[in-house]
N, C-alpha and C positions, 0 to 999 in steps of 0.2 A: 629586410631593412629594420634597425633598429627602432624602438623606438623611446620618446624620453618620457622621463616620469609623469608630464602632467597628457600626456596621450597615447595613455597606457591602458588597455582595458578595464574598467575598475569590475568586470565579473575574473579577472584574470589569474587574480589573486585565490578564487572560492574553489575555481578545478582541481579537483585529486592529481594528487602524482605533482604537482609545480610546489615547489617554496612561493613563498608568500615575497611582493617585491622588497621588504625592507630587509629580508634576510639570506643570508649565501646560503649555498648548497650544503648540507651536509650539517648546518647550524640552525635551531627553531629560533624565532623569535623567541624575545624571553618570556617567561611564563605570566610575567605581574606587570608588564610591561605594554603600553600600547600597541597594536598593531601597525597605525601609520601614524602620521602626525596628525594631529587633530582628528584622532578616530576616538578619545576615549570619551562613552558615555554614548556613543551613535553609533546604529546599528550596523552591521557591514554591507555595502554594495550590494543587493540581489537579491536580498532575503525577503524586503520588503511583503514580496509577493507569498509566503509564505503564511499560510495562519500560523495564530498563536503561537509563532516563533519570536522570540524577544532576545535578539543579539546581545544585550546590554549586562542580562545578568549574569553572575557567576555564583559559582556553589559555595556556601558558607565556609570560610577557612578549616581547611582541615579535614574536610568533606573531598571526597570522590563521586563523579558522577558515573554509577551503576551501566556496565554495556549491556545493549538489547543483545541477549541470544538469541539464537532458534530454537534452546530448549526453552525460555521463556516464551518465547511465542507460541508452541506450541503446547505448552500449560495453559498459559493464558484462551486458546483456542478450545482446548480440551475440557477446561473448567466452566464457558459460556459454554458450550454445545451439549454438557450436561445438564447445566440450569433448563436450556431451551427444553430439551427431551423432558426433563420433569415435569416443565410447567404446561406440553404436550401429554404426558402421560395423565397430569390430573384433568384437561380440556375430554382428552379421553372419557376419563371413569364417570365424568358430569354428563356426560352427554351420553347416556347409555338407551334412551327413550328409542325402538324402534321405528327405523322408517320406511317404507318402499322405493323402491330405486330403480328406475327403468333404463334401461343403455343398449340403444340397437336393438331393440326386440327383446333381448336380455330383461329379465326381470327377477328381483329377490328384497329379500328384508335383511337390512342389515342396520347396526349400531350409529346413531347420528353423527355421533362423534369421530368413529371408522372412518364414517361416509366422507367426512369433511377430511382427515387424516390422507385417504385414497386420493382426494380431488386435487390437494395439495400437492401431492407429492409426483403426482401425473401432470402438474402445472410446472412444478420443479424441473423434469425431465425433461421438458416441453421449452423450459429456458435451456436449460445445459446441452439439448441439443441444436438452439442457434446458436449459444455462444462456441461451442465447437466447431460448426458450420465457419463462423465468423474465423476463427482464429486457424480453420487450413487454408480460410480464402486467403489471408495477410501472408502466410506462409510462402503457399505458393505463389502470388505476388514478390513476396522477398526473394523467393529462391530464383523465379524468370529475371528479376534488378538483376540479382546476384552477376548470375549465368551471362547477361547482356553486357556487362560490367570488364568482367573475365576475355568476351569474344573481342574488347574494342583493342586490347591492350596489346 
């Protein structure tokens, strides 16, 4: 069923892959031009819920707005997880005072800072493997839907 303009879904317009309602197939809206009527200067349907997202502005004339890549993110990921490891490697060298460390009957002297480094990274492990846990139980959840899905049809 059709429907008319004013009982239109107004997130309808924000889904990938649809033309926006003011515009045909195959034609964007125009570039300097409102979006709908009385949309300009207000933000568009759905974003609200968005932080720090501010539908209103746009890039200084003449300006392009820069696309996120994945080799930017992975610069950007690369360049923090070196900052972190440095400012772990000087937590390190500071912390060099020895201390006893007992574990299971296990017993030795090792470096405070090690010590802390170890307990860390055995904490680490200790998430990655719930979240691992977590993400075959969804899996196979998704894949029994899937499967259930397939048998009705």
């Amino acid at each position: 069923m059709a429907q008319s303009g004013s009982e239109r879904d107004p997130l309808e317009q924000d889904r990938p892959g649809r033309p926006a309602p003011d515009s045909t197939p195959g034609h964007p809206p125009p570039a300097n031009g409102p979006r709908s009527a009385g949309s300009e200067g207000q933000p568009r349907p759905g974003t609200a819920a968005l932080p720090d997202y501010d539908a209103t502005s746009r890039p200084p004339a003449g300006e392009t707005r820069r696309p996120v890549t994945r080799a930017g993110m992975i610069w950007a990921a690369v360049a923090s997880a070196l900052v972190v490891l440095v400012l772990l490697i000087i937590f390190i060298l500071q912390n060099q005072v020895l201390v006893q460390v007992k574990f299971f009957g296990l017993e030795g002297v090792v470096a405070l800072g090690l010590a802390l480094f170890i307990a860390a990274v055995a904490g680490g492990v200790l998430v990655a493997m719930a979240g691992a846990a977590r993400i075959i139980q969804l899996r196979a959840a998704d894949h029994r839907r899937r499967v259930a899905e397939t048998r009705r049809r």
